[in-house]
C-alpha positions as CSV (number, residue, x, y, z in Angstrom):
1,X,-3.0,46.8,20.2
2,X,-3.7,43.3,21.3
3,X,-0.3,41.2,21.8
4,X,0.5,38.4,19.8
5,X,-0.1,35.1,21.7
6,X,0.4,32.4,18.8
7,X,3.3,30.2,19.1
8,X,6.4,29.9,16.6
9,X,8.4,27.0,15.2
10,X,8.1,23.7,17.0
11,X,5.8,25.0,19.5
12,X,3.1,25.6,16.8
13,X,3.6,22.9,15.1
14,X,3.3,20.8,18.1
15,X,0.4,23.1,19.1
16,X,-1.2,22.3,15.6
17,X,-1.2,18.6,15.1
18,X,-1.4,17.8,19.0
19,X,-4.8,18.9,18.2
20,X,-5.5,17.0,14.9
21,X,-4.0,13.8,16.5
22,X,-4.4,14.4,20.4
23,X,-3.5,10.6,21.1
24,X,-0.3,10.7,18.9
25,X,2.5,11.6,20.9
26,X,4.7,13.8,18.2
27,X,7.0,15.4,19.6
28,X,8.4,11.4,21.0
29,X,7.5,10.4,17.4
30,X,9.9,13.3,16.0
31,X,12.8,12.2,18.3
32,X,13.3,9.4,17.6
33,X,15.1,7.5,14.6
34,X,12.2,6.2,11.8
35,X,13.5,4.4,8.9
36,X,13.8,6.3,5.9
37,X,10.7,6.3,3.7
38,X,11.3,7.1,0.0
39,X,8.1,8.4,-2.4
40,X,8.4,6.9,-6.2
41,X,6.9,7.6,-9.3
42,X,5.1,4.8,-10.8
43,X,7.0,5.8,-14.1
44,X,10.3,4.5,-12.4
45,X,9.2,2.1,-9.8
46,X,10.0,-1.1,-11.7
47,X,13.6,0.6,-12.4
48,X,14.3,1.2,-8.8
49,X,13.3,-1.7,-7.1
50,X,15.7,-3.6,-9.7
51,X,18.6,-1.4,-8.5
52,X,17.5,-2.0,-4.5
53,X,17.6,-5.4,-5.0
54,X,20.7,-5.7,-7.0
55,X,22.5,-3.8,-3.9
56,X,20.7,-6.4,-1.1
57,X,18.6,-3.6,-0.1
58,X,15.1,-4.2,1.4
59,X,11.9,-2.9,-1.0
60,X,9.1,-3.0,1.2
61,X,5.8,-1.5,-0.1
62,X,3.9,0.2,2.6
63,X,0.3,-0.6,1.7
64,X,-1.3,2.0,4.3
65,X,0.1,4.9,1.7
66,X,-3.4,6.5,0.8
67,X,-2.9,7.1,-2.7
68,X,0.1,5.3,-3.9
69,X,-1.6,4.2,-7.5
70,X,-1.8,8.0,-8.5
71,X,0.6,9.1,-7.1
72,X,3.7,7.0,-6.3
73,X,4.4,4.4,-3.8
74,X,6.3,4.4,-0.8
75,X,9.0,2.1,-0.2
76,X,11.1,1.7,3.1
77,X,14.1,1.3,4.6
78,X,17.3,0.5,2.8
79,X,19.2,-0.2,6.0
């Protein structure tokens, strides 16, 4: 019986999308603090941007989302 040589856990994953995205450098990308990136529904949008700006926080629209009409728009950090 042949032994299993695929990786596990973060080695695959690194494995995996190393190869998808070989000049990314993930594994720095995933150790270091990002701001927090929030996904909202259209439907409540206009709801939740009134209540981020009513506590001072930031509601930045990221445009490069790929889909955001259908399916949401993401909004970042509220530091």
């Amino acid at each position: 019986m042949a032994k299993h040589t695929l990786s596990r856990g973060k080695a695959a994953f690194l494995d995996y999308y190393t190869r998808l995205f070989p000049t990314l450098d993930i594994d720095t990308y995933l150790s270091i603090s990002n701001p927090p990136v929030l996904l909202v529904s259209p439907i409540h949008e206009s709801e939740i941007k009134k209540q981020f700006l009513l506590n001072k926080y930031s509601w930045i629209p990221l445009s490069w989302f790929p889909h955001r009409h259908h399916f949401g728009r993401l909004c970042c950090s509220w530091w």
